[in-house]
Residue frames as qw, qx, qy, qz and C-alpha x, y, z in Angstrom:
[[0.221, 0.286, 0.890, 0.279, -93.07, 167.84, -1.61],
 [0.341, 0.065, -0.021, -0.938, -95.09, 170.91, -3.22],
 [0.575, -0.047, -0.464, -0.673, -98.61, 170.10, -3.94],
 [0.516, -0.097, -0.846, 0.093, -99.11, 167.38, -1.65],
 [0.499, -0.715, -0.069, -0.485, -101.21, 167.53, 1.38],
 [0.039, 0.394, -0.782, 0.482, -99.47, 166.25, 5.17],
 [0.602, -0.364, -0.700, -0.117, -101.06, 163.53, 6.73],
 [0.397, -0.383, 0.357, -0.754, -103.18, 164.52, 10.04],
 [0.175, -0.193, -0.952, 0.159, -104.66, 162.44, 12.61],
 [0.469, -0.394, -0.384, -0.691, -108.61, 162.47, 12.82],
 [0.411, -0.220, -0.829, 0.310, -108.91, 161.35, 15.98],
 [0.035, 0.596, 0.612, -0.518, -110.82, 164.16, 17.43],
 [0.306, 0.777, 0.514, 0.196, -113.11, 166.41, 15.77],
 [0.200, 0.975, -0.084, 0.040, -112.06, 169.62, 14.13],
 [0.442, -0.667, 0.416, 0.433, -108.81, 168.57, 13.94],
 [0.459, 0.553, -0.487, -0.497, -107.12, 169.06, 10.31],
 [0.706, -0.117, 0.683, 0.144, -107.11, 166.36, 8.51],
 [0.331, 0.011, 0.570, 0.752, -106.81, 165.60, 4.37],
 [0.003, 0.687, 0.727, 0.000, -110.25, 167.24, 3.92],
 [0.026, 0.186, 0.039, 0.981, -110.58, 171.02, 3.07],
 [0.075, -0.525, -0.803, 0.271, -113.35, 171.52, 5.55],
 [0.026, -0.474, -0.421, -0.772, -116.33, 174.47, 4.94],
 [0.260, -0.414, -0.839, 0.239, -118.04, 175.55, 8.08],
 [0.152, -0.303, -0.343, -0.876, -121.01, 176.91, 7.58],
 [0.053, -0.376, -0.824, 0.420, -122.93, 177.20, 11.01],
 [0.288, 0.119, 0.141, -0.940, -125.31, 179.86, 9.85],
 [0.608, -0.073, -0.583, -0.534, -127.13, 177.14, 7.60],
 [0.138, -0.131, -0.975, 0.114, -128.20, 174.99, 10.68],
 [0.465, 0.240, 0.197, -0.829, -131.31, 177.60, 10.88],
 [0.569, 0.329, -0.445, -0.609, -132.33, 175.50, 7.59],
 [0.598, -0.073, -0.797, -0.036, -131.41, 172.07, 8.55],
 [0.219, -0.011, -0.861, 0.459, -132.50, 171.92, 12.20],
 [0.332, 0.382, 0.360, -0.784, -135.91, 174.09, 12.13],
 [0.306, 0.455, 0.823, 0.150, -136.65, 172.52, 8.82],
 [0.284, 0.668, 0.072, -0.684, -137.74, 176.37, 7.58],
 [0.198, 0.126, 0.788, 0.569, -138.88, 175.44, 4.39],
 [0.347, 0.246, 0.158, -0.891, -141.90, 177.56, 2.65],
 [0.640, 0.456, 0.616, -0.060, -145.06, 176.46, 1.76],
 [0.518, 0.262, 0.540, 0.610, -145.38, 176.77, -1.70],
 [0.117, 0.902, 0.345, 0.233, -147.52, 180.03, -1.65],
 [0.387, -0.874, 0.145, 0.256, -144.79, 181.40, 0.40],
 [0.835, 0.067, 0.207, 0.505, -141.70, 180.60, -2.22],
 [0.259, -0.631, 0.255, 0.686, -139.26, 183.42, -2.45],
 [0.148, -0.212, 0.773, 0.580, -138.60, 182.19, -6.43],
 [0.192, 0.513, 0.786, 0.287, -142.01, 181.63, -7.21],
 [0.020, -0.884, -0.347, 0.312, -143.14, 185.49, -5.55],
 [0.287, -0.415, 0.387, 0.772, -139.79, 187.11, -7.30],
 [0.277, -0.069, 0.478, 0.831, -141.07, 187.43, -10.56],
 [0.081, 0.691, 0.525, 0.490, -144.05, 189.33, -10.35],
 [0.406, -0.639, -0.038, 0.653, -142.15, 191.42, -8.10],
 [0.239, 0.934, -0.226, -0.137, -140.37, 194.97, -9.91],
 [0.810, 0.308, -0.385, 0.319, -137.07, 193.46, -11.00],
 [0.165, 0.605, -0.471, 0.620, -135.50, 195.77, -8.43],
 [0.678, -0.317, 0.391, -0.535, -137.70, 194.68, -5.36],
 [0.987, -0.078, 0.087, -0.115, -137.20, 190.79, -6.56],
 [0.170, -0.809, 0.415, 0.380, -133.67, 191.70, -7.42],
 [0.787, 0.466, 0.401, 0.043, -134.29, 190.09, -10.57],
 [0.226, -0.535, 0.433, 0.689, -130.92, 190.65, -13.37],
 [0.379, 0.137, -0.623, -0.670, -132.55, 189.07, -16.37],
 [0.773, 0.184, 0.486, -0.363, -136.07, 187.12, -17.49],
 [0.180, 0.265, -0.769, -0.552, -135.81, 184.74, -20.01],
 [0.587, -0.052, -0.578, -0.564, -138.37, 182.50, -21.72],
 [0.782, -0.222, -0.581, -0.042, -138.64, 179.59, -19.34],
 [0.666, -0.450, -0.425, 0.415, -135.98, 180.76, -16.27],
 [0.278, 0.807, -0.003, 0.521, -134.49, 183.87, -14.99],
 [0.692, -0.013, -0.423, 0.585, -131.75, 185.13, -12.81],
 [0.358, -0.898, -0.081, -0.244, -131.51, 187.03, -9.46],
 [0.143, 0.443, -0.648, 0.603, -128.97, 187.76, -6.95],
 [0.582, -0.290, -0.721, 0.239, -128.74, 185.61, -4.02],
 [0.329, -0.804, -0.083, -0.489, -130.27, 187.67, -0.97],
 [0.744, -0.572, 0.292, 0.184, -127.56, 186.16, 1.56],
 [0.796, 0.582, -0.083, -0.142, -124.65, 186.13, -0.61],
 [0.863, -0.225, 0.093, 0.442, -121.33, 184.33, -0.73],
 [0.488, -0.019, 0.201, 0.849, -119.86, 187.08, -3.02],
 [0.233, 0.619, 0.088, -0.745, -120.96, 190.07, -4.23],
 [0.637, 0.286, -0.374, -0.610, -122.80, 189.37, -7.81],
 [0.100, -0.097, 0.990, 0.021, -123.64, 185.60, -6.56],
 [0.441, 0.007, -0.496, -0.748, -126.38, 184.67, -8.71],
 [0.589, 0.231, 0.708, -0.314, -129.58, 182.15, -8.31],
 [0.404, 0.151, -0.555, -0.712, -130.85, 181.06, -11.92],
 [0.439, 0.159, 0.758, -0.455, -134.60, 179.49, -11.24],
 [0.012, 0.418, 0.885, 0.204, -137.19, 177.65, -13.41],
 [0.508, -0.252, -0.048, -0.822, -140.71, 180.37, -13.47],
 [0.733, -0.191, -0.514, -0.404, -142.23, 176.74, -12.75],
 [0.526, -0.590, 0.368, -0.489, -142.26, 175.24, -8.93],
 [0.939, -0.054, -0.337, -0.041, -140.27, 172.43, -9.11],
 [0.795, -0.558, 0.218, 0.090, -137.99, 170.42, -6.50],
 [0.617, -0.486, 0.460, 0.415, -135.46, 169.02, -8.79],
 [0.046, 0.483, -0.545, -0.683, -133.32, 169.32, -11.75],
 [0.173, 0.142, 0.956, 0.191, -135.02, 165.73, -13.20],
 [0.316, 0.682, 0.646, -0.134, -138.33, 167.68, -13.27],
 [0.057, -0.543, 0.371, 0.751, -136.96, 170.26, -15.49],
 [0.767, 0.525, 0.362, -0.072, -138.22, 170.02, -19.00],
 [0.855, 0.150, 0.238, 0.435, -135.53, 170.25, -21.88],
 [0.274, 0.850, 0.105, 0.438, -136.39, 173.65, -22.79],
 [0.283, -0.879, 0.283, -0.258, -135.33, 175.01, -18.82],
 [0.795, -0.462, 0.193, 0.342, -132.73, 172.54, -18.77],
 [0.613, 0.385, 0.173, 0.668, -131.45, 174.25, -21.82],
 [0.075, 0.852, 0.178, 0.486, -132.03, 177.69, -20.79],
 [0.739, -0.665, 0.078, 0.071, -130.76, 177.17, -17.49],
 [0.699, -0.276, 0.316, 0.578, -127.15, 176.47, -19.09],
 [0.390, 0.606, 0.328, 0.611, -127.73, 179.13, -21.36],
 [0.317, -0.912, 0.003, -0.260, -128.57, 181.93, -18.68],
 [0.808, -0.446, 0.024, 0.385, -125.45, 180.38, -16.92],
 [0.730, -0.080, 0.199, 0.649, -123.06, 181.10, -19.52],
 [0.074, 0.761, 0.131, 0.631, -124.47, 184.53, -20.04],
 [0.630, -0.772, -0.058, -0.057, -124.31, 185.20, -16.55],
 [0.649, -0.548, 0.184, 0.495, -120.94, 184.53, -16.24],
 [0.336, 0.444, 0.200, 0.806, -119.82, 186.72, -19.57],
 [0.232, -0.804, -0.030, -0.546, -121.77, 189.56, -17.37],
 [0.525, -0.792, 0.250, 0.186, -119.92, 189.05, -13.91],
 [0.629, 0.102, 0.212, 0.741, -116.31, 188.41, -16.24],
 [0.278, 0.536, 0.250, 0.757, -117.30, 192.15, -17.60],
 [0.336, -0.845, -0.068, -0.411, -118.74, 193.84, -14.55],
 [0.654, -0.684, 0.324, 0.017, -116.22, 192.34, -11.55],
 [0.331, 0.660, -0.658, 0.150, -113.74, 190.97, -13.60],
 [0.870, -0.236, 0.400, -0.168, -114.64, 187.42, -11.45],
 [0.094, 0.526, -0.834, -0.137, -111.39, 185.05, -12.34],
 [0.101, -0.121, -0.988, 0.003, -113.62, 181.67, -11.56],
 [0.662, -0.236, -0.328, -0.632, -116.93, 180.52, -10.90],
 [0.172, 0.156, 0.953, -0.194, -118.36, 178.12, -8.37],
 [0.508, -0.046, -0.250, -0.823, -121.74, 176.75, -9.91],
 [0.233, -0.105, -0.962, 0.099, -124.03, 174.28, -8.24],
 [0.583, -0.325, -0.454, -0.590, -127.35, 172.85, -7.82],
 [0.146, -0.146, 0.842, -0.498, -128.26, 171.59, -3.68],
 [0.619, -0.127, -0.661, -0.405, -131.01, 169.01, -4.59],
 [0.658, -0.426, -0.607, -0.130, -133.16, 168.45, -1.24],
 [0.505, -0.811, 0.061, -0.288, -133.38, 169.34, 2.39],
 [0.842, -0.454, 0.243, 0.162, -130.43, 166.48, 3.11],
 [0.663, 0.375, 0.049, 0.645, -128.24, 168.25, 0.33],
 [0.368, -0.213, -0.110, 0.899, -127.96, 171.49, 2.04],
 [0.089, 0.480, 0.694, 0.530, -131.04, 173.23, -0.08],
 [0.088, 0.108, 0.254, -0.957, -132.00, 176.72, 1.51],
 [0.617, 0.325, 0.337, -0.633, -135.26, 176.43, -0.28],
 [0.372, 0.018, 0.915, 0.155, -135.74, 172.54, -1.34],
 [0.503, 0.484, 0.709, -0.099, -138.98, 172.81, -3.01],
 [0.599, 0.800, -0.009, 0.029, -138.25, 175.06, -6.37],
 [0.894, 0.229, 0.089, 0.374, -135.16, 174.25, -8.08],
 [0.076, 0.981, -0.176, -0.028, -132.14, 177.10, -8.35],
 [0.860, 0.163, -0.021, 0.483, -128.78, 176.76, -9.43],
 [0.327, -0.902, 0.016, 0.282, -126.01, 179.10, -7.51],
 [0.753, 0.543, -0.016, 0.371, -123.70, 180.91, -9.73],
 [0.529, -0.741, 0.008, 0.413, -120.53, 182.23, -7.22],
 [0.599, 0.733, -0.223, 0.232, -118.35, 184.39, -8.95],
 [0.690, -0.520, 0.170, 0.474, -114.23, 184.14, -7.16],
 [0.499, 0.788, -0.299, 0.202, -111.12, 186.16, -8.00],
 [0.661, 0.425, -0.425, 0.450, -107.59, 185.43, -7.15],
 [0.310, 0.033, -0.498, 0.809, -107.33, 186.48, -3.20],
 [0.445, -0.639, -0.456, -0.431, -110.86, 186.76, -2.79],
 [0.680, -0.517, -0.480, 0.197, -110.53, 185.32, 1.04],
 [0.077, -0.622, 0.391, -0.674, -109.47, 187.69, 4.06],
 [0.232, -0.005, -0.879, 0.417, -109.51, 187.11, 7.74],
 [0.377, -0.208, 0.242, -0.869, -113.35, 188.43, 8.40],
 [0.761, -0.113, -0.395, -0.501, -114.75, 185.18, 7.84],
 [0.766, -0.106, -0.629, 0.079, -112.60, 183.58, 9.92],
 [0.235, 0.073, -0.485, 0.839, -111.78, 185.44, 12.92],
 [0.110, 0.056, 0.309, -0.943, -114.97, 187.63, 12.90],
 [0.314, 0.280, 0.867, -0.267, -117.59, 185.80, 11.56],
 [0.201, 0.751, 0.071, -0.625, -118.07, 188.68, 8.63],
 [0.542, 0.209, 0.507, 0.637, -117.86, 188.57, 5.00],
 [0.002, -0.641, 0.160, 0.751, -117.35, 191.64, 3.53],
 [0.441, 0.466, 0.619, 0.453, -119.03, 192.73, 0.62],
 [0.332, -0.054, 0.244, 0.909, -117.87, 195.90, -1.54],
 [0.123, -0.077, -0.176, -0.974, -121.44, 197.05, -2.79],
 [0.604, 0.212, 0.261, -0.723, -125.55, 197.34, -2.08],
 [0.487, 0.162, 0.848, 0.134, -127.27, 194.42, -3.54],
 [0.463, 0.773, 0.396, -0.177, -129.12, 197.30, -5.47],
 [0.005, 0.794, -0.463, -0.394, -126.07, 198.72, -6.80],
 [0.302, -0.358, 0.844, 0.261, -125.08, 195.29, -7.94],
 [0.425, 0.553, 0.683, -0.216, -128.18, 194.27, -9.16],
 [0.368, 0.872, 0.067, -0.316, -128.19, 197.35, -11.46],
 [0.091, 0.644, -0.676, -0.346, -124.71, 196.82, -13.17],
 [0.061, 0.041, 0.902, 0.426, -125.25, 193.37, -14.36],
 [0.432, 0.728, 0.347, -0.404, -128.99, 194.42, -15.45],
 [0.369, 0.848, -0.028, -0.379, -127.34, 196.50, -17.53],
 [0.030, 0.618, -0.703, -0.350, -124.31, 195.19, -18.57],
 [0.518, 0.173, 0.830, 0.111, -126.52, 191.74, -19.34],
 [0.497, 0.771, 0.296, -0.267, -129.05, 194.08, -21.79],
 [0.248, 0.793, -0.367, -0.419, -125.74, 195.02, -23.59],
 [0.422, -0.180, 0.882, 0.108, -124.62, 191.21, -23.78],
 [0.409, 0.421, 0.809, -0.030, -128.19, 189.88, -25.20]]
């Protein structure tokens, strides 16, 4: 029966069941110590009056502007943030909820042309009990995936391999966004 999943018994933890499970023990630093910055301390609020290179900042636009995640799931995995210090998408005003899906879909024309990224995961982690690395200014994560991304360092070794320097990466979609816009 292609496509179909096999039925598992859940009776004890970590055993398969119909559930494609994610496990992401580095993030319990966030949920169990509560590390959350004060506002004077926000990463996203200090990035942009940073050099672009030192906030690893890829484009500014009017209202938000996009960086490269400093822990990243992939190599070119984006952040697009609000300039303003807010919590959640709802406090967004129209303009950065428009610009926000505008910087997206530039963003992903500039990792399609620089990595040749076959998908996207994009998503928004609204609060400390959604998973939110830093709950208190908004950011939306743009993953780029190709075809056989996965290998065995995450699972076996605890390692994700990534192909270049965040400053290397950082510089190609810079540039290859100035040639976009």
């Amino acid at each position: 029966m292609s496509g179909e999943r096999p039925e598992y018994s859940s009776d004890l933890p970590g055993v398969p069941n119909a559930f494609q499970h994610l496990w992401t023990p580095h993030r319990l630093v966030y949920i169990q110590n509560g590390l959350q910055p004060a506002k004077d301390d926000c990463p996203f609020c200090l990035a942009p009056d940073k050099e672009d290179e030192e906030g690893l900042i890829v484009f500014r636009g009017k209202t938000v502007y996009a960086l490269l995640n400093l822990f990243p799931y992939n190599s070119g995995h984006l952040l697009i943030c609000p300039y303003r210090h807010i919590a959640t998408y709802d406090e967004a005003s129209a303009e950065e909820v428009a610009e926000i899906g505008l910087v997206t879909q530039q963003a992903m024309a500039v990792l399609k042309t620089v990595s040749n990224a076959h998908g996207f995961n994009i998503g928004m982690n609204q609060g400390e009990v959604a998973g939110a690395g830093i709950a208190g200014h908004l950011h939306q994560h743009l993953v780029p995936r190709w075809r056989n991304d996965a290998n065995f360092f995450p699972i076996i070794a605890q390692t994700k391999a990534l192909p270049k320097l965040l400053g290397e990466v950082r510089q190609e979609i810079s540039e290859a966004w100035q040639k976009l816009t």
